[in-house]
N, C-alpha and C positions, 0 to 999 in steps of 0.2 A: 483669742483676744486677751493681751495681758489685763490682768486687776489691779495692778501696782499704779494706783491712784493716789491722787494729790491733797485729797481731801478726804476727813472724817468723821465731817457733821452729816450726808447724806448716802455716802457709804461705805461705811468705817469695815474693817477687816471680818467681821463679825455680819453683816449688812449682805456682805458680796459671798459670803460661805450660803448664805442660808439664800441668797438670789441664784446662787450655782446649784444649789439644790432644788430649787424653784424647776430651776429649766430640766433637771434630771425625771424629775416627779412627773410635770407636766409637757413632758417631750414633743408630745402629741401635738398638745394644745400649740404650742409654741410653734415649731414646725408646721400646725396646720394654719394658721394667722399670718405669723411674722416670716415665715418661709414660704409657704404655701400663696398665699399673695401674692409673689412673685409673677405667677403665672397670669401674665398681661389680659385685664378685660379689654385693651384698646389695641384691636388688630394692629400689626404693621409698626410696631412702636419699636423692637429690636427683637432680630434672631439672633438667639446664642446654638453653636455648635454642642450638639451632643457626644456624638461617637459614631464610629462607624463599625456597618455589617457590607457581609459577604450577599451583593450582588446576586438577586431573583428574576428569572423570566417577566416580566411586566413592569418592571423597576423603570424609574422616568433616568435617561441615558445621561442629562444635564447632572443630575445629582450623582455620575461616577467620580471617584477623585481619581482623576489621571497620572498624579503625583503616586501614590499610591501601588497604582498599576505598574508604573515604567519602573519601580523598583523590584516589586514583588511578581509579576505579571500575574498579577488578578485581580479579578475586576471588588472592587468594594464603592459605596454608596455610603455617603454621609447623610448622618441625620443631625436634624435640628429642633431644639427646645423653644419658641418663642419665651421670652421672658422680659421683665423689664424690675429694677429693683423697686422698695418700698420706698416710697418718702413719707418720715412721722415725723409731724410737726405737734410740738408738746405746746399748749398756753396753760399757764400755770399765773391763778390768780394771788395777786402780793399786795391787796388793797388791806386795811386796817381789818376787820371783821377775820382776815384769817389767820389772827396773832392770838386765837381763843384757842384756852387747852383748860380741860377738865382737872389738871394733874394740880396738885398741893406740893409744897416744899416737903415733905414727910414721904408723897408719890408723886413725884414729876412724870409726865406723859408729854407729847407732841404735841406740839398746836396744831392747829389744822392746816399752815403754811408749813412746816418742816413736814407734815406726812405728804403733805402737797406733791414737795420737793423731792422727797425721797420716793413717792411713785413714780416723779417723774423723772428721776436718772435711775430707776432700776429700769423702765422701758428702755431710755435709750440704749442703757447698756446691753440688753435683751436685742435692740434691733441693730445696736452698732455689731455687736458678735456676729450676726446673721449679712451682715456686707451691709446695712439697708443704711441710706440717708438717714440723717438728724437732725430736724430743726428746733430751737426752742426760744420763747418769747416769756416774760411776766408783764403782768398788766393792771390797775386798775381802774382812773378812768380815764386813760388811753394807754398805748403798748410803751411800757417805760426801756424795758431794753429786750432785743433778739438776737437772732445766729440763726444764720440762713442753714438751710440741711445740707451735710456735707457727709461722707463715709471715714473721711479721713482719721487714721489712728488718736490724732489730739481732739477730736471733738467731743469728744465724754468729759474731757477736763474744762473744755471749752462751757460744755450746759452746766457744769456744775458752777465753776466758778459765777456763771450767770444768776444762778438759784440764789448761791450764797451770801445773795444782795437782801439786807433787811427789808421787811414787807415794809409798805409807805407809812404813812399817816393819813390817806387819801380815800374818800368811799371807792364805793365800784361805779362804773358806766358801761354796761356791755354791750346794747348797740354799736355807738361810735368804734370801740374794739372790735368786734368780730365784722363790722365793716370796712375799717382798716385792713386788717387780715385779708378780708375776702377778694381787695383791693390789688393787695401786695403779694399773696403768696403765688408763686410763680407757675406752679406745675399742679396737677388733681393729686392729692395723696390722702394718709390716714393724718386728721386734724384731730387731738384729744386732748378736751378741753379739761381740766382740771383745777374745780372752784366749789366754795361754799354756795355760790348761786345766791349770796346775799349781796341787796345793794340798796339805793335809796329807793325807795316805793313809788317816788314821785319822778322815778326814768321810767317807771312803765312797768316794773315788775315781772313776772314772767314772761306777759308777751313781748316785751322788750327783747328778752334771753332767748326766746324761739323766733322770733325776727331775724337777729344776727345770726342765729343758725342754720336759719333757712337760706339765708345770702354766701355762705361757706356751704351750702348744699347743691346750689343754683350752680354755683361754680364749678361744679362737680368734684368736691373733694368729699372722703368719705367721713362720718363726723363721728366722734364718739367722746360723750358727757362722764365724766368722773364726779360725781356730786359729793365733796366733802364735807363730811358735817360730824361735829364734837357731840360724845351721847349726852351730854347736857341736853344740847339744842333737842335731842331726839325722843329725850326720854322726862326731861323734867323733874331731876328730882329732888329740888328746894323745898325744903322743910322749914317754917319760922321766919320771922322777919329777915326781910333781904332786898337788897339795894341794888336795878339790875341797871347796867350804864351803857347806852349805845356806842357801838364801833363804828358805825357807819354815818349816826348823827348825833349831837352833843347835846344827848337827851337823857335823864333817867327816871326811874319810877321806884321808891320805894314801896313794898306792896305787902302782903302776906300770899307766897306764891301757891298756897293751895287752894285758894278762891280763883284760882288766875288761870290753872293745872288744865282743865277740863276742856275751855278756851281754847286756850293756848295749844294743846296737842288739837285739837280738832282742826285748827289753820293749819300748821304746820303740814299734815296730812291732805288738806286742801291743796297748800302748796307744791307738795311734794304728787297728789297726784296730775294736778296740771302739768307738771312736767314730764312726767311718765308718758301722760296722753299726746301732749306737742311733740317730744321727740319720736314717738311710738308713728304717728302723721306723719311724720317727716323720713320715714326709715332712718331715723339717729339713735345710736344704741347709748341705752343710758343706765349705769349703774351707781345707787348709791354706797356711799363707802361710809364706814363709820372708822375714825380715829381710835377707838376701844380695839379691834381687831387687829390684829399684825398684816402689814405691810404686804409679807408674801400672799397670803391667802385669802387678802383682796386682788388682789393681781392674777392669783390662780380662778379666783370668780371673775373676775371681768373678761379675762383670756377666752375661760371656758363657754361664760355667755356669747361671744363673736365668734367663736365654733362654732356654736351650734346653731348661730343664725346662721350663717356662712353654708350650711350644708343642705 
């Protein structure tokens, strides 16, 4: 698959060397997922031709290729591989909370939307290599624009250009979304959701987020959470008066954040283990990712985690 792409906010020449090396390192991984999947859980969906062998005593006479024969005159027997491709369908959350990046003018870092972004056209590109369909949507609270899954050569320029739509100004609604979704998307495939999982508290808050997921489960498409989150959010570490200002609602709190510290991580972990427990209930594989890490070797951890479920 060529790399000679259009754009160089999500994977600039740099981006796609070290995503090539992704797939070398982790061959296996990749291969056993993004190719390996291939091999249809849903009887009877398409036979692909294998190859053919030289004809044995007990061989079923239907599977001779007569073609074959009246050239060569001997008998061979074609085989067949059931297969059917992947379809990955990427949602990729664009609502305001994911415009937060830890990074200073002095160290710029990724917001949590641009790492968003950029996992999600290194998969595509991972699954458009491998022949597989690609869908991808942004959303926050409803689905603001898609691209239905396609294999086709321009679809990687297709998702990206999509990405490269500034995130809103708007909170999140994940119900109503992943009900849309579960609504519209056409065929069972791999759905990976890719969000801070932050939104207004007053839609329902986590079980809101495993409702909608459980409705793209029902359907039988196979789910898998990418939990974005900036090590601010993760790790807390404001020191001295500070002024924190809601993304999601036009709220703030001046505070002293090490009376706050103790709190604060203790929800977080709250939250973050609900979620663990919901998707873990529902067979959805759920991985968080922290914006501090590189790109690839969150990818190599999420790949590898669906290995080894997978096995």
């Amino acid at each position: 698959m060529s790399t000679t792409l259009g754009s160089k906010r999500f994977l600039p020449p740099e981006a796609i060397a070290r995503i090539a090396r992704l797939e070398l390192r982790a061959r296996v991984v990749v291969e056993g997922v993004l190719s390996g999947l291939h091999k249809s859980p849903y009887k009877g969906q398409s036979v692909e031709f294998l190859q053919h062998r030289e004809y044995t005593k007990g061989d079923d006479l239907r599977r001779v290729d007569w073609k074959v024969w009246a050239r060569q005159d001997r008998y061979y027997v074609k085989e067949f591989e059931e297969e059917t491709n992947l379809r990955l369908f990427l949602v990729v959350d664009s609502s305001k909370s994911m415009t937060y990046s830890h990074g200073t003018a002095a160290k710029p870092a990724l917001s949590k939307y641009d790492y968003a972004a950029t996992m999600a056209a290194s998969l595509a590109w991972l699954a458009l290599s491998h022949s597989d369909a690609v869908g991808c949507a942004t959303f926050d609270n409803a689905v603001r624009a898609s691209l239905p899954p396609r294999t086709r050569k321009t679809q990687l320029q297709g998702v990206i250009e999509l990405l490269e739509a500034k995130p809103s100004e708007n909170p999140t609604a994940f119900l109503p979304v992943f009900r849309q979704l579960a609504e519209t998307l056409p065929k069972r495939g791999l759905v990976v959701v890719i969000s801070d999982l932050l939104g207004d508290s007053s839609a329902g808050g986590p079980e809101s987020i495993l409702k909608g997921l459980s409705m793209l489960r029902r359907r039988g498409h196979d789910v898998a959470v990418l939990h974005v989150m900036d090590s601010d959010e993760l790790d807390f570490p404001f020191d001295g008066p500070t002024r924190f200002e809601g993304l999601e609602l036009p709220q703030h709190i001046a505070c002293n954040p090490r009376a706050l510290r103790e709190g604060y991580l203790q929800a977080v972990e709250e939250f973050l283990s609900s979620l663990r427990r919901g998707c873990a209930g529902m067979r959805c594989d759920y991985s968080l990712v922290r914006t501090d890490q590189p790109v690839d070797a969150s990818l190599i951890r999420f790949l590898s985690q669906r290995t080894s479920m997978a096995v």
